[in-house]
N, C-alpha and C positions, 0 to 999 in steps of 0.2 A: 589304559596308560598307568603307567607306575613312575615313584619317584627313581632318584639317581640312587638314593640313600640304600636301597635294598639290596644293590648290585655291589655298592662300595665298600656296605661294611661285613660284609660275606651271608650265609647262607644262618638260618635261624636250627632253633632245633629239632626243630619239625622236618621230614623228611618231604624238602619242596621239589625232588624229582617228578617231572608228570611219569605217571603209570598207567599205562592202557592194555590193555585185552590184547596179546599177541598177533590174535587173527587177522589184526587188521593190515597187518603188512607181509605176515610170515608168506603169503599166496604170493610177494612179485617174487621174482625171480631175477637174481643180480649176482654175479660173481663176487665176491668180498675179497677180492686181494687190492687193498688200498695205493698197492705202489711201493707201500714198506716191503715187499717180498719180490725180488726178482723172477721170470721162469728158467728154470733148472732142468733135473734129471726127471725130474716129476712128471715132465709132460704140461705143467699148465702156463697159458698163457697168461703174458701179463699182460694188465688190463693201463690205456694211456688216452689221455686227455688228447683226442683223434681229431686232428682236422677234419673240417667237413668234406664230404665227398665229393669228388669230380664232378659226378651225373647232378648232383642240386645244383652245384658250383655253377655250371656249362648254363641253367637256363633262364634265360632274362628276366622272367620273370619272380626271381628272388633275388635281385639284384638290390645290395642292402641292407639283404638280411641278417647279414652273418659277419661283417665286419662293424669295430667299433669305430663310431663318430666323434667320440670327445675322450675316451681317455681307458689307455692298456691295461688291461690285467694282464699277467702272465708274458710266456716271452713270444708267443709267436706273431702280435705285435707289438712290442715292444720296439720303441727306436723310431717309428714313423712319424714323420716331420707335422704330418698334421696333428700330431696327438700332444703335441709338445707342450702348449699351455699346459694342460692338465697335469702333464708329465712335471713341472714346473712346484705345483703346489702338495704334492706327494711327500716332502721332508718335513714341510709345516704341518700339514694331517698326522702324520705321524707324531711329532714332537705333542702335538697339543693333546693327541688321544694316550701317550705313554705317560706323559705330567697326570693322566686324573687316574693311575694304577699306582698300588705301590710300589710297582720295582722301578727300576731304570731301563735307559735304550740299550745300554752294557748286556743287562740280564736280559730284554729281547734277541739282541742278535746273536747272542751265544747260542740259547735255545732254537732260534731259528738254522742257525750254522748245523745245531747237529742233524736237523732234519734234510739236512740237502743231499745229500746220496740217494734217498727215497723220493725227493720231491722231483730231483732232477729222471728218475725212471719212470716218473708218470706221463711225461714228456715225448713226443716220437724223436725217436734217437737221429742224434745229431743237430736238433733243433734248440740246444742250451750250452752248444761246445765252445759256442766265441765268452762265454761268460767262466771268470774263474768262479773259484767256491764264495769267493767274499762277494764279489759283485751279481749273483745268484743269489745270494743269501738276503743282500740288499735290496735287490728288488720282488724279492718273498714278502720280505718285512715291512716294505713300503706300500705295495698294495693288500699288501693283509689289513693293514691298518687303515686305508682308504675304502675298503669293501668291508669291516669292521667299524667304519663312520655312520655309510649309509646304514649297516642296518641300526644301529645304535641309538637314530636321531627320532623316530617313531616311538621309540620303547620308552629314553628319557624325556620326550618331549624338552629336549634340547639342541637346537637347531643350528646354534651358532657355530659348527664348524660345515655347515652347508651352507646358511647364510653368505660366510666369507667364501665359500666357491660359488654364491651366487653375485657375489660383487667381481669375483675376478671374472669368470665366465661368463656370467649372463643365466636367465632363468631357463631358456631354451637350453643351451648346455647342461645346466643339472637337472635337468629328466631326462635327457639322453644319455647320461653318463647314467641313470641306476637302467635304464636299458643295457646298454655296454656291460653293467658290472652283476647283473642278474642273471638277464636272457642268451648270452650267445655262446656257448659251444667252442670255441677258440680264443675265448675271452674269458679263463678259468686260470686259480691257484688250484693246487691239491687242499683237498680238504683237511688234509693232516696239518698242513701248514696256518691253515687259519684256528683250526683246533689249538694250534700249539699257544698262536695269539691270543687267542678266546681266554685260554684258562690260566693264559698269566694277566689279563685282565681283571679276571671276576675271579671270586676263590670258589675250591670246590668244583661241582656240575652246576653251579646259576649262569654257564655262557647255555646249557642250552634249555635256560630258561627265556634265555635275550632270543633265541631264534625262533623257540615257539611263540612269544609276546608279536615278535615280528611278521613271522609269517601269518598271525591269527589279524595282525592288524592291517598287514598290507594287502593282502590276499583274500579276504573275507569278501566281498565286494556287498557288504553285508547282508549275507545269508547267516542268517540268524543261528542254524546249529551250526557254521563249519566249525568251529571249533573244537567239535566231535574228531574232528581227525588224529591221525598217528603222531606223538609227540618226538621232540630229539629222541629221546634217550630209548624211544624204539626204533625209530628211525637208523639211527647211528651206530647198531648192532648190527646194521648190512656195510659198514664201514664205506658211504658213498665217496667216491673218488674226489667229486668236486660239488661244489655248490649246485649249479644246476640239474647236478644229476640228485641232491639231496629235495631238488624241489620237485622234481619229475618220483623222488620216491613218497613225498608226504601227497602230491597231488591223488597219484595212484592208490593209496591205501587210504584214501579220505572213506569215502562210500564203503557202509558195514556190507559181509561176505551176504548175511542173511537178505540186502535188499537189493542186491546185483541181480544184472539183467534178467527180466523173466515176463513170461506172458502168462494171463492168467485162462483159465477155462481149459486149455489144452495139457497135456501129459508133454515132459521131459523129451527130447530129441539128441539123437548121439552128433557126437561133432561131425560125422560123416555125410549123414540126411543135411546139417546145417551146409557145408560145403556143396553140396548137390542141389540148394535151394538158396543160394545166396546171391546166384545172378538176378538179381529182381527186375521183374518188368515197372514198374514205378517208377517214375521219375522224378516228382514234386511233390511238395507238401497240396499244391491246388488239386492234382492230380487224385491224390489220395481223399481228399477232400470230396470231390466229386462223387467216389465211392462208398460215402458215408463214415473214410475216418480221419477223425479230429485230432488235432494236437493242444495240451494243455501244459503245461510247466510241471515238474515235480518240486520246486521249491528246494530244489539241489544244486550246491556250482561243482559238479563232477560228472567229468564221462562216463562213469557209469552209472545214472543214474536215467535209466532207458528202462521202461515198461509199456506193455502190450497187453489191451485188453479187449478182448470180441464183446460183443454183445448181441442181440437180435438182429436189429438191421441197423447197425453203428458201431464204430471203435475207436476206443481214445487210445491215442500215443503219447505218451507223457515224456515229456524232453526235459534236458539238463539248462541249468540260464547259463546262457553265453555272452560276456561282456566283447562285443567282437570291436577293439578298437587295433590300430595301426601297432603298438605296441605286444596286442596277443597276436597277432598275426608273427611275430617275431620271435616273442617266446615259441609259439606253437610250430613254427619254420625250424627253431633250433633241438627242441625235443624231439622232433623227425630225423633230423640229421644225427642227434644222440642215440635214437633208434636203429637207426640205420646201419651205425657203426659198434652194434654189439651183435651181431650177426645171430642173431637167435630170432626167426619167423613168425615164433608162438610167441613173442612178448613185445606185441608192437600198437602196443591200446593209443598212441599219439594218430598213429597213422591210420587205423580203425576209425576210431572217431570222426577224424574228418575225412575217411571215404564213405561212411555213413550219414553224415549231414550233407557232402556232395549229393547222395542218391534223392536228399530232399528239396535241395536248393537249386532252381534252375533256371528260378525269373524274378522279375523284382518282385510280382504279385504273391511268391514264395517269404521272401521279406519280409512284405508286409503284416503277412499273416504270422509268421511267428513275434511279428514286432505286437503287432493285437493283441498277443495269446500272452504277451509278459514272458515271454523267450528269450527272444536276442534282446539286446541292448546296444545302441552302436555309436558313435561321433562319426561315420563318415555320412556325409549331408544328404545321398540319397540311396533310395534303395538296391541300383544298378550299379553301384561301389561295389555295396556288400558282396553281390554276385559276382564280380569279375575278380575281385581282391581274395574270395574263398575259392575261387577257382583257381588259383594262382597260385595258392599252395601246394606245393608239391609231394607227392606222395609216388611210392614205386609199384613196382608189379606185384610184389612180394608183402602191399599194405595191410590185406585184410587177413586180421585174424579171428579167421571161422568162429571160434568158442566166442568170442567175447558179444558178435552183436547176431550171429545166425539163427539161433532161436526167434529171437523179436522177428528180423527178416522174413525166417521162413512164416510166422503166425503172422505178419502183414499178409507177406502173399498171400497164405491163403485165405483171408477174408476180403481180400481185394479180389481175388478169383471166383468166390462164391457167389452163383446167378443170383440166387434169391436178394443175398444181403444184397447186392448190387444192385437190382433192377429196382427195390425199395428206397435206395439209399438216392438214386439216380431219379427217381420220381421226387424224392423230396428234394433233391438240389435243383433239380428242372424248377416245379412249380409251387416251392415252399423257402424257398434261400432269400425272402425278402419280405417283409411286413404289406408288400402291393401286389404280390401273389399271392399270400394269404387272403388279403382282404376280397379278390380279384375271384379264387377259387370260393370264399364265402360267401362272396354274392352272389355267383354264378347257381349255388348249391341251392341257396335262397330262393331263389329267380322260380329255379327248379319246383322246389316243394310248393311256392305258391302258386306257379300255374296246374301243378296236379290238383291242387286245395277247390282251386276255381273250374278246372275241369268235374272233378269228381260232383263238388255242390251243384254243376249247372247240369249236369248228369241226374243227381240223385237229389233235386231238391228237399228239404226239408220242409215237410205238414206240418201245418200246427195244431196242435192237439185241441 
C-alpha cells in the first residue's frame, strides 16, 4: 500500500516506470489496433468489444455469467432498469474522484469528447446510435470514473467512496459490482477511454503505476513472487482494447518463457506427435494416482505453470494454485468467451487450461486430493460443487491448444502406459497407500523370517562347544 501523496503530487525524478524483460509478453499474440483506427483499404480488421457468443449464451449452464448484477459499464447494458440504483450514484463518483485531480469536470469531458469517434468503433456497429456524441461522451466519463474508483480504493487505502456505495447499496452489491466492472466481457469501456481518465488524473505515467499497485494487490492471492509479472507500461505496448482483455494480457505473460510447460528426462516433441497424443486415456487425478503419479503445487498462480517429471517407478505433476471460487468461475467463463471471439485457434491458453484440469477432475475424491496437495483452494462447501461448477464451464471444440499443454500430456501418457512403472506403482498403492498395510506387509515379512529362524535352529541345532 502506498499513500495518496505519491500520485497527487506527481511523479519524482527518478524514473518510476516499471521496466521488465520484453520476453515476457512479446510470445502472446493480440492484434493492436485499439479502436483509434478504422478497417480500410488495408484489409485489416477492426478489432470491437464483441458480445458473447450465441453457442456460451444458448447453455444453461452459464446462466449468470456474462450479464451485470448491480451496475453497467459501457453501453450494451446500459439503461436496464435493474441496474438503476448504481446507475443513480455515478455523477457523485465522479464529482468526488475529479475534486482530488487538478483539473475540472470541463477539462474531463472535453478530453473525453475528443475520444468518442474511436471509442464509439470499438463498439459492434449500431449498438451506440441512440446515444449523441455528448450523451456517449457522458457515460465514458461516468463510468471511467466509477471503474477508476474501484481500482483506486486498494492503492490509496481509501475507501470512502466505496464506503458510501456500501451504504447506498449494501455490501453484497459492492462485490458484485467489481465483478460486473472487472470480469465480464460485455461490461467494458475502451481502454483508451479510461487511459484518457487515468492521466488526467495522475501526472505523467504514475496511472500505470495505480494499475500495477492494483493488480499486484488484488490479484496476488498471495503468491509471493507474482509480482514478477508483466508491468503496464509493457503491457500497454500491445494497446489492449479493454480492461479485461488488459488482465487476460498481464495474467498470460505472468510465468517466465524459460519455466513454461515442460517435462523433464525426455527429449522435446513437435506440435504434431503432441496433437497425436493429446487424446489421453486418463481421466483423474486418483486415476493417475493409482499409477504411481503424484501431484504436488508449483507455488505458481499461472496456467502455465505445468511440469512433468518421470522418475523410476513414480511421477510428480506439479500444478498451478487455483483459488476456484464462484467469482473465478466468472472471470474464467468471460476470458473464454474473449477467446473465443478472436478467432485465432493457436491462442486460446483460457480454454486449454481448463480442458486440461477437466482431464483431471472427475470426482470429488479428485478434489480432495488436490485440496491435500495445497492446489485448489475453494468456498464452495463441498467437494461435488467443485466437480459440477468446473464442469459447467464451457469450452468449444476448437479449446485445445496442442503447443501449450501436449508435451506434458503426451510424457503423462507415457508413464501411465509403461508396464513396469505401472505394475510397481500399482503394487505400491494396492498394498502400501496406508501406514496398516505397511505395518500388515511388516508383519507378515516378520512372521516370515521368524518361522524360517525356528525351522532352520530346530533343523540345525546348535552344539555346544
Amino acid at each position: 500500500m502506498i499513500s495518496m501523496e505519491r500520485f497527487a503530487k506527481g511523479p519524482s525524478n527518478s524514473n518510476t516506470t516499471n521496466e521488465v524483460s520484453s520476453n515476457k509478453i512479446d510470445e502472446i499474440e493480440v492484434i493492436t489496433d485499439s479502436g483509434e483506427e478504422s478497417s480500410g483499404s488495408d484489409g485489416i480488421l477492426k478489432r470491437q468489444i464483441d458480445k458473447v457468443h450465441p453457442i456460451l449464451r444458448s447453455d444453461k449452464r452459464s446462466e449468470g455469467c456474462y450479464d451485470p448484477k448491480v451496475v453497467s459499464v459501457g453501453p450494451y447494458h446500459h439503461g436496464n432498469e435493474k441496474l438503476q440504483n448504481a446507475e443513480k450514484l455515478k455523477p457523485w463518483v465522479a464529482e468526488m474522484l475529479v475534486s482530488r485531480s487538478d483539473h475540472n469536470m470541463d477539462d474531463f469531458r472535453k478530453k473525453v469528447l475528443e475520444k468518442v469517434p474511436a471509442a464509439r468503433r470499438c463498439y459492434v456497429n449500431g449498438s451506440t446510435d441512440k446515444y449523441s456524441k455528448e450523451e456517449f461522451a457522458e457515460m465514458m466519463l461516468l463510468d471511467a470514473c466509477l471503474v477508476l474508483a474501484f481500482i483506486e480504493a486498494p492503492v490509496y487505502e481509501d475507501r470512502s467512496i466505496l464506503n458510501e456505495l456500501v451504504t447506498s447499496l449494501g455490501m453484497q452489491a459492492l462485490h458484485a459490482s467489481g465483478t460486473d466492472i472487472f470480469d465480464l466481457l460485455e461490461n467494458q469501456i475502451p481502454f483508451l477511454v479510461l487511459e484518457t481518465v487515468m492521466s488526467l488524473k495522475y501526472q505523467g505515467n504514475l496511472w500505470m503505476d495505480v494499475l500495477d499497485i492494483f493488480c499486484d494487490t488484488m490479484m496476488s492471492f498471495g503468491v509471493k513472487d507474482y509480482t514478477k509479472s508483466a508491468k503496464a507500461s509493457e503491457i500497454c505496448k500491445k494497446k489492449p482494447l479493454h480492461l479485461l482483455e488488459y488482465f487476460w494480457l498481464r495474467e498470460r505473460a505472468f510465468y517466465q518463457p524459460n519455466n513454461t510447460l515442460k517435462s523433464q528426462g525426455t527429449a522435446g516433441t513437435s506440435a504434431e506427435q503432441s496433437i497425436n497424443k493429446s487424446i489421453c486415456s486418463f481421466r483423474s487425478v486418483s486415476e493417475l494416482k493409482s499409477k504411481g503419479i503424484h501431484v504436488g503445487p508449483s507455488g505458481v498462480h499461472s496456467t502455465k505453470a505445468v511440469e512433468f517429471t518421470s522418475f523410476f517407478f513414480f511421477g510428480l505433476l506439479k500444478l498451478p494454485l487455483l483459488v476456484f471460487t464462484p467469482k473465478w468461475i466468472i472471470k474464467c467463463s468471460n476470458f473464454v468467451a474473449y477467446e473465443l471471439n478472436q478467432n485465432d485457434p493457436n491462442n486460446l491458453p483460457t480454454m486449454a487450461y481448463v480442458n486440461f484440469m477437466k482431464s483431471l477432475i472427475n470426482c470429488p475424491d479428485d478434489v480432495k486430493e488436490l485440496r491435500s496437495k495445497s492446489i485448489l483452494f475453494t468456498t464452495f462447501s463441498n467437494d461435488k460443487q467443485v466437480v459440477e461448477h468446473f464442469n459447467g464451464i464451457l469450452i468449444t471444440s476448437v479449446a485445445q491448444n496442442f503447443k501449450l499443454y501436449g508435451e506434458v500430456e503426451m510424457q503423462i501418457q507415457k508413464h501411465y502406459h509403461s508396464k513396469l512403472k505401472s505394475s510397481i506403482a500399482e503394487l505400491l498403492h494396492n498394498y502400501f497407500s496406508s501406514p496398516w498395510t505397511f505395518l500388515a506387509f511388516l508383519a507378515a515379512t516378520l512372521l516370515l523370517i521368524f518361522t524360517f529362524l525356528q525351522f532352520y535352529y530346530t533343523r540345525y541345532p546348535r552344539r555346544d562347544r
